[in-house]
C-alpha positions in Angstrom: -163.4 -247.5 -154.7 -167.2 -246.7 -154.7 -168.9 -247.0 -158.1 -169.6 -243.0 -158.1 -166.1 -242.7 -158.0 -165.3 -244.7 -160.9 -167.8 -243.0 -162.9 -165.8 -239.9 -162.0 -162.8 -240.9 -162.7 -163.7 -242.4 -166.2 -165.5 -239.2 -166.5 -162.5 -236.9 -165.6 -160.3 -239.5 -167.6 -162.8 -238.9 -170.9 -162.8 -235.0 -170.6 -159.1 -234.9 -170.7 -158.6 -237.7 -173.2 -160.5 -235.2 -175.2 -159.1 -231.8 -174.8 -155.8 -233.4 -175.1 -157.0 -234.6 -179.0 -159.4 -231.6 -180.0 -156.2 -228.9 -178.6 -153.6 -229.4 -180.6 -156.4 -229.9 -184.1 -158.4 -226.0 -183.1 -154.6 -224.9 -182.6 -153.4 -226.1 -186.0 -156.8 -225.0 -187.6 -156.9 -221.2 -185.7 -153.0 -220.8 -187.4 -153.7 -222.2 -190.9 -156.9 -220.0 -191.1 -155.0 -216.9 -189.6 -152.2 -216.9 -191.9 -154.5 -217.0 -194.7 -156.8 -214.5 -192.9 -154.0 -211.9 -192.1 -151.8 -212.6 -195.3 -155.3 -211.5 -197.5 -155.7 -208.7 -195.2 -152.1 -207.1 -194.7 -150.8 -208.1 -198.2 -152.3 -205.3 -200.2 -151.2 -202.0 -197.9 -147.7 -203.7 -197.5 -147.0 -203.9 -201.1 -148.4 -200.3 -201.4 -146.2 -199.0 -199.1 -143.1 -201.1 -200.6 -144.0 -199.7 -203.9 -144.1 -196.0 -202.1 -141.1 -196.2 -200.7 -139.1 -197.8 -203.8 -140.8 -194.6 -205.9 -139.6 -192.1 -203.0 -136.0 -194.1 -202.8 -135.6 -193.2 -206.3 -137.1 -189.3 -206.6 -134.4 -189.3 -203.6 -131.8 -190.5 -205.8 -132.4 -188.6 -208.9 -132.6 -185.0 -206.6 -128.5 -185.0 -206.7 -128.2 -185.3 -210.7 -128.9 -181.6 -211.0 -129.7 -178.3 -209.7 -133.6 -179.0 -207.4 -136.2 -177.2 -208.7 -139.6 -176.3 -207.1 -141.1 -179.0 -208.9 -138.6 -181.7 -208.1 -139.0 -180.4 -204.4 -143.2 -180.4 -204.8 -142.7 -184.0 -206.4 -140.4 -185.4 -203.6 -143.4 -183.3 -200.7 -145.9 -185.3 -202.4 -144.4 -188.6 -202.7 -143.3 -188.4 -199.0 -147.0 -187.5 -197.9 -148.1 -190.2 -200.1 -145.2 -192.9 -198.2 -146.3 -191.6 -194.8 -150.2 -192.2 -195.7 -149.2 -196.0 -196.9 -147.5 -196.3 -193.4 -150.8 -195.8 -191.8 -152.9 -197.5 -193.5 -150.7 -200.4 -192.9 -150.5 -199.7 -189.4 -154.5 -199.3 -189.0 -154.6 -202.6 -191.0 -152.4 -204.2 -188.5 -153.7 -202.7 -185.5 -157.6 -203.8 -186.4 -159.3 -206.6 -186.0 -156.8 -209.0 -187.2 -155.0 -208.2 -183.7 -157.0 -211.1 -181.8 -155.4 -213.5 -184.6 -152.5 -216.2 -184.0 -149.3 -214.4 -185.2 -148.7 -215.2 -188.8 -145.7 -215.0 -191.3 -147.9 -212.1 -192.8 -148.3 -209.8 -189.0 -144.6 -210.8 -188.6 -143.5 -208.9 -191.7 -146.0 -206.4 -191.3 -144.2 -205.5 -188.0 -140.8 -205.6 -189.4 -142.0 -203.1 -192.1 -143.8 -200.8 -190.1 -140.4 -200.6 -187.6 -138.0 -199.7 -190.3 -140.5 -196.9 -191.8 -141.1 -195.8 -188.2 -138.3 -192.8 -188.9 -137.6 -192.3 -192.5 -134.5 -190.1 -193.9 -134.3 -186.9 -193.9 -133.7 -184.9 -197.1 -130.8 -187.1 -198.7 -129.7 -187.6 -202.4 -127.7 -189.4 -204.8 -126.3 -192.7 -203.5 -126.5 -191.6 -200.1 -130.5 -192.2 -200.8 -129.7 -195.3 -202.3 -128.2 -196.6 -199.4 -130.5 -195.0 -196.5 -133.6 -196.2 -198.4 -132.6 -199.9 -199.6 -132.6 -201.1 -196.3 -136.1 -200.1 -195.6 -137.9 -202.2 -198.4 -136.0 -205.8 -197.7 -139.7 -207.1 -197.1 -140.3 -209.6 -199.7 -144.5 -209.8 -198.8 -144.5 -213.0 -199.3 -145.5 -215.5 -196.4 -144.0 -218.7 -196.5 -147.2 -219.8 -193.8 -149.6 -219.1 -197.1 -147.4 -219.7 -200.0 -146.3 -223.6 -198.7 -144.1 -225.3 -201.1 -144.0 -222.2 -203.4 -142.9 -220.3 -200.8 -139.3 -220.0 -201.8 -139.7 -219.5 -205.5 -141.8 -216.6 -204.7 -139.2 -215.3 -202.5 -137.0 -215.5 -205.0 -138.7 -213.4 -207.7 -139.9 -211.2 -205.2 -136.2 -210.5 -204.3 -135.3 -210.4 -208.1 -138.2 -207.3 -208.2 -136.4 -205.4 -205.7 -132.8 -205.6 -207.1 -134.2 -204.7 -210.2 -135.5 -201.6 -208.6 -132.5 -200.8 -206.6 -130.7 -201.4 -210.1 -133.3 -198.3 -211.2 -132.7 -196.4 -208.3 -128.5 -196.9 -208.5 -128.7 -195.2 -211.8 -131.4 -192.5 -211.1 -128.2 -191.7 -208.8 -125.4 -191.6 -211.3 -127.7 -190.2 -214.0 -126.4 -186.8 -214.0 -123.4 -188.3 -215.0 -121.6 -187.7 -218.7 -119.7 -191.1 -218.0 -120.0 -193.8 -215.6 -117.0 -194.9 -213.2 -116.0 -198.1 -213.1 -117.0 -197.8 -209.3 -121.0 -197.6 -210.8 -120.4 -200.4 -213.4 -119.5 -202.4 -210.9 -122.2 -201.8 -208.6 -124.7 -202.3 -211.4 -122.9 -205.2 -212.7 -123.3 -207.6 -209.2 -126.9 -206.2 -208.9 -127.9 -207.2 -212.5 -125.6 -210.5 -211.9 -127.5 -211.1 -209.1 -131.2 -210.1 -209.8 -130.5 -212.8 -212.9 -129.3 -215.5 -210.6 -132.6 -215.2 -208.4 -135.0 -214.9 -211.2 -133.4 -218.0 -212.5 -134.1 -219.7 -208.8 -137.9 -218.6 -208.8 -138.2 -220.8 -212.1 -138.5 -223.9 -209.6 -141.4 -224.2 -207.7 -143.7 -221.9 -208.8 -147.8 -222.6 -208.9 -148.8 -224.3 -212.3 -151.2 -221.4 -213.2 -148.6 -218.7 -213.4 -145.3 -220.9 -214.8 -145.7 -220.2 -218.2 -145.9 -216.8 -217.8 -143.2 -216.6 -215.7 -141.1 -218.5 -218.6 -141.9 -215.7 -221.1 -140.5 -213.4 -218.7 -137.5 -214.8 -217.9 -137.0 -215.6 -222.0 -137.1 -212.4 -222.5 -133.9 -210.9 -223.5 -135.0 -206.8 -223.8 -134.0 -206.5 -220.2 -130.9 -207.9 -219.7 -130.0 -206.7 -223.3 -130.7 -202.8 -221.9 -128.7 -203.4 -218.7 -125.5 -204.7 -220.6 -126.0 -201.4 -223.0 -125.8 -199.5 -219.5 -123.5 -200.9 -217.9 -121.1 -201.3 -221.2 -121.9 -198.5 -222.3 -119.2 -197.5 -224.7 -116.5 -199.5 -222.7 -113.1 -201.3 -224.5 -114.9 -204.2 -223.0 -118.3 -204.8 -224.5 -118.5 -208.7 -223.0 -121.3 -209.3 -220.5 -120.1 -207.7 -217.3 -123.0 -208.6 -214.7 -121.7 -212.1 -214.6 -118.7 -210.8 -212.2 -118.4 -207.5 -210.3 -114.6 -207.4 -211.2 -115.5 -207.8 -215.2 -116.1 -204.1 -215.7 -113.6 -202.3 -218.0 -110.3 -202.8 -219.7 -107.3 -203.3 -218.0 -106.1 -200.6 -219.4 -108.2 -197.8 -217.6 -108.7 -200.0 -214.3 -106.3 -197.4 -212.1 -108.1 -194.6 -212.4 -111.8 -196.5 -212.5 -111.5 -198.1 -209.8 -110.5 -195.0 -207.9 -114.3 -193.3 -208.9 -112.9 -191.6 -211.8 -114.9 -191.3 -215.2 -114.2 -193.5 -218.1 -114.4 -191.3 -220.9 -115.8 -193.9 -223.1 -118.5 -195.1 -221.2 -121.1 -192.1 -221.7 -124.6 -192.1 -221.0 -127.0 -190.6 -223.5 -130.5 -189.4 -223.0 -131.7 -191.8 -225.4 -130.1 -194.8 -223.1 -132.0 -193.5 -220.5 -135.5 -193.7 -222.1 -134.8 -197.0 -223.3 -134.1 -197.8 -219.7 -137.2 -196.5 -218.0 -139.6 -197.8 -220.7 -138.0 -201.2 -219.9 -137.3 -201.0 -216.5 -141.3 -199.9 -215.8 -142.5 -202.2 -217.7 -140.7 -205.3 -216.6 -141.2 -204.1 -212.8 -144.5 -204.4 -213.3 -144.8 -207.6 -214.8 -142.8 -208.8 -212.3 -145.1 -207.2 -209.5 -147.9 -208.7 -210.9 -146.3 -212.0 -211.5 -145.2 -212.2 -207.6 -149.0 -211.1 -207.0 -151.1 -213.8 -209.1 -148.5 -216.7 -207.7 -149.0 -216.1 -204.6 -152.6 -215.6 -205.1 -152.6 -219.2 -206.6 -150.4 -220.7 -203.8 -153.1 -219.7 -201.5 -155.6 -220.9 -203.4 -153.8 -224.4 -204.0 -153.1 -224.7 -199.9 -157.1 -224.0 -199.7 -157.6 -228.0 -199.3 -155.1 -228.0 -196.1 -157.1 -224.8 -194.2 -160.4 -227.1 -194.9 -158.8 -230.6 -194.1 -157.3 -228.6 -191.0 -161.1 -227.0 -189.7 -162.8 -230.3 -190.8 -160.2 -232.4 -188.3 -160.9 -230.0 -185.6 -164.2 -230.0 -185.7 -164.0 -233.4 -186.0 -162.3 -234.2 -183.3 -163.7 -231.6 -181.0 -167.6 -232.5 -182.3 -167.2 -236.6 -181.8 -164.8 -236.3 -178.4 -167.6 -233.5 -177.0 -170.6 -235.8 -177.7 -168.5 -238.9 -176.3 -168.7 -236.9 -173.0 -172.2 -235.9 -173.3 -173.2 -239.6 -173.9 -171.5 -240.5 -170.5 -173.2 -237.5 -168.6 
């Protein structure tokens, strides 16, 4: 073998030595800084649109508990027009500049959202809205890509949020109601039962900078205290019923509750009802918010891996290129 081809060979045998290293580091940088990229960039219009359609699920709901007026009609119009505009400005989000981006747990969801909204119900009310509408908002916008070891805990309150609404939205639906059946306590009861068991999940893991708020949250009794007067209200049985979907009621009345019938003790007052939005809004908010800041300060803690990540590639790629070019 002639010397040239020796040096060609080493040469050939450097080059790919090289792109074989400095690959797989620009791969792992390009998706570490795109999930970060597209997770700032999507989150905001995907919450607003969640937050739309969780407001329209619930106008939706409410519109069977008496006769519609013009204004409920105007105020269900809006809030549609207002969904519809979220929609797109999710859609031109997703469809900009981030397009040229590795695929990302945030442009994953983003999809999934904008597929479900791409044809939402017609004019439907009570629990039928309930159940048309739910299905639409299962995105949790958070991305597990972003939010690294927090990423569960942050799932979990995030899912805890939406039960809580649906919880809002279930009763909006049997609102017009005089009594509740012990068909509704029990639906209210396993979403309550359950929007407790996930809240209690999200208490592990979360980022340092948001845990004790998170603590004061979940110490505070005024919501579960308000859901208990809801879904007790004025029943034999006055024990905490969201532990079991079966715990609802006495005995004594379970033959005709559990056909749908009214419990004539368990009436619903206007006063109840208040108390109920003036907690509900204000823990679904803080709630929101909390889901917001932590992962806000899961991104911020995973910072060091998106720089460790760039610095390796560029190591890698920088050292291996001028290897080769010391050869040439």
């Amino acid at each position: 073998m002639s010397t040239r081809t020796k040096i060609v060979s080493g040469l050939a045998l450097l080059v790919a030595l090289w792109v074989a290293a400095a690959a797989p580091a620009f791969a792992a940088a390009m998706r570490v800084m795109s999930a970060r990229i597209t997770a700032a960039h999507l989150a905001g219009p995907a919450g607003t649109l969640t937050l739309s359609l969780e407001t329209e699920r619930r106008l939706a709901a409410a519109g069977a508990t008496s006769a519609e007026t013009d204004a409920q009609r105007a105020e269900a119009t809006a809030q549609r027009a207002e969904t519809e505009q979220a929609r797109q400005r999710l859609q031109t989000a997703r469809d900009g500049w981030i397009g040229w981006l590795a695929d990302s747990d945030a442009t994953r969801q983003a999809d999934e959202l904008l597929a479900n909204t791409a044809g939402l119900p017609g004019r439907v009310t009570g629990v039928d809205a309930v159940e048309a509408y739910t299905p639409l908002v299962g995105t949790s916008v958070v991305y597990p890509d972003q939010a690294g070891d927090a990423a569960p805990a942050l799932t979990a309150l995030s899912r805890s949020r939406q039960l809580l609404a649906e919880e809002d939205a279930w009763l909006a639906a049997v609102s017009g109601k005089d009594q509740l059946t012990e068909k509704d306590r029990v639906r209210l009861a396993a979403l309550a039962g359950a929007r407790r068991e996930l809240l209690d999940e999200a208490g592990t893991g979360l980022p340092a900078s948001v845990a004790a708020r998170y603590r004061e949250l979940a110490e505070d009794t005024t919501l579960t205290t308000a859901e208990n007067a809801l879904i007790n209200a004025g029943s034999s049985d006055s024990s905490d019923s969201s532990g079991s979907s079966g715990s609802s009621g006495s005995s004594g009345s379970r033959g005709a509750d559990e056909a749908g019938e009214p419990n004539d003790a368990s009436e619903l007052d206007d006063q109840g009802r208040a108390a109920w939005a003036t907690t509900f809004n204000g823990a679904n908010t803080a709630l929101w918010e909390l889901q917001t800041d932590g992962s806000q300060a899961a991104a911020h803690d995973g910072a060091a891996d998106a720089v460790l990540a760039a610095v390796r590639a560029g190591l890698v790629g920088g050292v291996g290129l001028i290897a080769v070019i010391a050869v040439l």
